[in-house]
C-alpha positions as YAML, in Angstrom:
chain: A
units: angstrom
residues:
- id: 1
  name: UNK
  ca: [10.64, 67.44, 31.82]
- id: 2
  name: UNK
  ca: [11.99, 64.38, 30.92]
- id: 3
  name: UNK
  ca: [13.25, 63.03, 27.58]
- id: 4
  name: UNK
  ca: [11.91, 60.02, 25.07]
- id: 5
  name: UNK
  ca: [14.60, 59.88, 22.37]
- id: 6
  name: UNK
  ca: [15.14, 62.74, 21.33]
- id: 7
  name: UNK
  ca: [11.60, 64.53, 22.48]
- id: 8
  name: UNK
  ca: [11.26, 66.33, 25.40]
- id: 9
  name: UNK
  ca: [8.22, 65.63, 26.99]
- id: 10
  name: UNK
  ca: [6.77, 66.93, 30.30]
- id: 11
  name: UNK
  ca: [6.70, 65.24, 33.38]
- id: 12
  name: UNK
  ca: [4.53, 65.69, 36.92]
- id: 13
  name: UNK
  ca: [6.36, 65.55, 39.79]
- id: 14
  name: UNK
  ca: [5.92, 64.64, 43.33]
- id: 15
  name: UNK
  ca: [7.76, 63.99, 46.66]
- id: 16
  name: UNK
  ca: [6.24, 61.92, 49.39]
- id: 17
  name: UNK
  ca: [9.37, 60.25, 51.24]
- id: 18
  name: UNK
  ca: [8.36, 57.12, 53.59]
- id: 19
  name: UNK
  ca: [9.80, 59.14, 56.38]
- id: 20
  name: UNK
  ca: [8.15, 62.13, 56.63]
- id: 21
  name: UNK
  ca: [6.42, 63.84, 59.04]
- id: 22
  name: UNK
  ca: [4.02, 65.98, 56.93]
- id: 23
  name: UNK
  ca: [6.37, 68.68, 56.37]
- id: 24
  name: UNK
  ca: [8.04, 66.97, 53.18]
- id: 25
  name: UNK
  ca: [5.23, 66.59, 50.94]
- id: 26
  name: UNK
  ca: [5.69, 68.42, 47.65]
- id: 27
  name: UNK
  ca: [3.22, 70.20, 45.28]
- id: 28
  name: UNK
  ca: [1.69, 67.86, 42.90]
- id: 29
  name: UNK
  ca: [1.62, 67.30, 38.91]
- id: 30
  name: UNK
  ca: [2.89, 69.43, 36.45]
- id: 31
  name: UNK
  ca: [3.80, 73.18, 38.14]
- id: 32
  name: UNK
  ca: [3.45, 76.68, 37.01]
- id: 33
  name: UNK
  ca: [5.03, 79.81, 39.01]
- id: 34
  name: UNK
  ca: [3.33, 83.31, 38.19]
- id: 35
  name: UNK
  ca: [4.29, 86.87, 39.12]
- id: 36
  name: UNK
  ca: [1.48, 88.31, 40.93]
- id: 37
  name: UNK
  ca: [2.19, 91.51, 41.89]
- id: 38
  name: UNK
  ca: [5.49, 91.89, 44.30]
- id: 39
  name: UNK
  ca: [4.59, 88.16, 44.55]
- id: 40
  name: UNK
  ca: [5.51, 84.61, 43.10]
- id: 41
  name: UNK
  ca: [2.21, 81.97, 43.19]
- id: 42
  name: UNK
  ca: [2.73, 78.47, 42.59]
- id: 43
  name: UNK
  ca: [-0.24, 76.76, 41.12]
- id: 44
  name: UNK
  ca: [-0.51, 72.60, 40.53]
- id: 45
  name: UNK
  ca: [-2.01, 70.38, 38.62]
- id: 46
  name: UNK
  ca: [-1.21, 72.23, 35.74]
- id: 47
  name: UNK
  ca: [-2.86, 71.05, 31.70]
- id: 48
  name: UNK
  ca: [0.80, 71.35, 29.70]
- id: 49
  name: UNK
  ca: [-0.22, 74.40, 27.94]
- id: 50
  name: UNK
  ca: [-0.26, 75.92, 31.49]
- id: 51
  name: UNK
  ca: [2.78, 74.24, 32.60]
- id: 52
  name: UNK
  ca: [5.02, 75.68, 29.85]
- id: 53
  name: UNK
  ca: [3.67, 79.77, 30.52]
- id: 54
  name: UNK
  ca: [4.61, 81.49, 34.22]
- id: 55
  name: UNK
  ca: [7.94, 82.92, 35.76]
- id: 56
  name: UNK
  ca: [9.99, 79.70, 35.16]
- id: 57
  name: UNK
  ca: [12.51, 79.34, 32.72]
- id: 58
  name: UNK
  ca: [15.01, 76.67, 31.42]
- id: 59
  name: UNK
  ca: [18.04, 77.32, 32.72]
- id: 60
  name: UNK
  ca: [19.83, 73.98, 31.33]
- id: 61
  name: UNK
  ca: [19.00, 71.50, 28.27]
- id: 62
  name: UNK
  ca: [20.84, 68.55, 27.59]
- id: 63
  name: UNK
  ca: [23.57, 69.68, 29.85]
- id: 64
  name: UNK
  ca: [23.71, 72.69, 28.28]
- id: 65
  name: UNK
  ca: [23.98, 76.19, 29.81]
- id: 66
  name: UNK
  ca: [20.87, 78.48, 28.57]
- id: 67
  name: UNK
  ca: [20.99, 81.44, 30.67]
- id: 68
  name: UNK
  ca: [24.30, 82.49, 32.29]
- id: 69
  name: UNK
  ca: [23.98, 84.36, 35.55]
- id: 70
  name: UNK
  ca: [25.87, 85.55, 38.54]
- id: 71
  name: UNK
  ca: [25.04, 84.20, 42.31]
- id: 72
  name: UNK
  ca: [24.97, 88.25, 42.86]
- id: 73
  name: UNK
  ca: [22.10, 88.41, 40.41]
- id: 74
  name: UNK
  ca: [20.44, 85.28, 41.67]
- id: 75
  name: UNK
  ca: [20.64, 86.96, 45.62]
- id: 76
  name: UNK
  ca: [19.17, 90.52, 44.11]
- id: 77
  name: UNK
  ca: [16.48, 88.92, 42.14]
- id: 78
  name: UNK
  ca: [15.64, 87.06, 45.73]
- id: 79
  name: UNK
  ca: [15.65, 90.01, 47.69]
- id: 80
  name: UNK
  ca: [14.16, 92.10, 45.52]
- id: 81
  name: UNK
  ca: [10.68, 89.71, 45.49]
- id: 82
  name: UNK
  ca: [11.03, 88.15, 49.06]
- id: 83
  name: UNK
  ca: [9.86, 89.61, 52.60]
- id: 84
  name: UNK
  ca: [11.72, 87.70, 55.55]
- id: 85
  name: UNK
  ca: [9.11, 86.63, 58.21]
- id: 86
  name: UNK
  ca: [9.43, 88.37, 61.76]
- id: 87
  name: UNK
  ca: [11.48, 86.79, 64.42]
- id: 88
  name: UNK
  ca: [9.24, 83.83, 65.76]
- id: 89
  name: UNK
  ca: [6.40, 84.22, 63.59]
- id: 90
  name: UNK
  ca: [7.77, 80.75, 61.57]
- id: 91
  name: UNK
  ca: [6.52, 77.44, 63.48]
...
């Protein structure tokens, strides 16, 4: 998001530093993360009315606090919808 006055508007985003190696490259446009299951899917290239549904939150505004929460709940909340790869299975 990014502000005109005092509109919020949304913004696309995307990362594609000069020295990368392929790895760096972000997902494109505007984002939207959705709960499947015991998963979290990100989908791109989002239209804005898709953009502003899914699993994300704002968590600040205008410097401004919006939902207060513990690093203990952020580290549950992790665990709780992550699996941790095998040993050597990661390239």
């Amino acid at each position: 998001m990014y502000q005109s006055g005092a509109e919020w508007s949304p913004a696309a985003i995307y990362k594609d530093p000069a020295t990368d190696d392929g790895t760096k490259k972000s997902a494109r446009g505007l984002l939207r993360v959705e709960r499947e299951g015991e998963r979290f899917v990100l989908y791109e290239q989002q239209t804005v009315e898709q953009a502003e549904g899914g699993a994300l939150v704002p968590v600040f505004r205008n410097g401004a606090l919006l939902a207060r929460q513990s690093l203990a709940e952020i580290r549950d909340r992790l665990r709780a919808s992550w699996t941790c790869p095998a040993p050597g299975s990661i390239d």
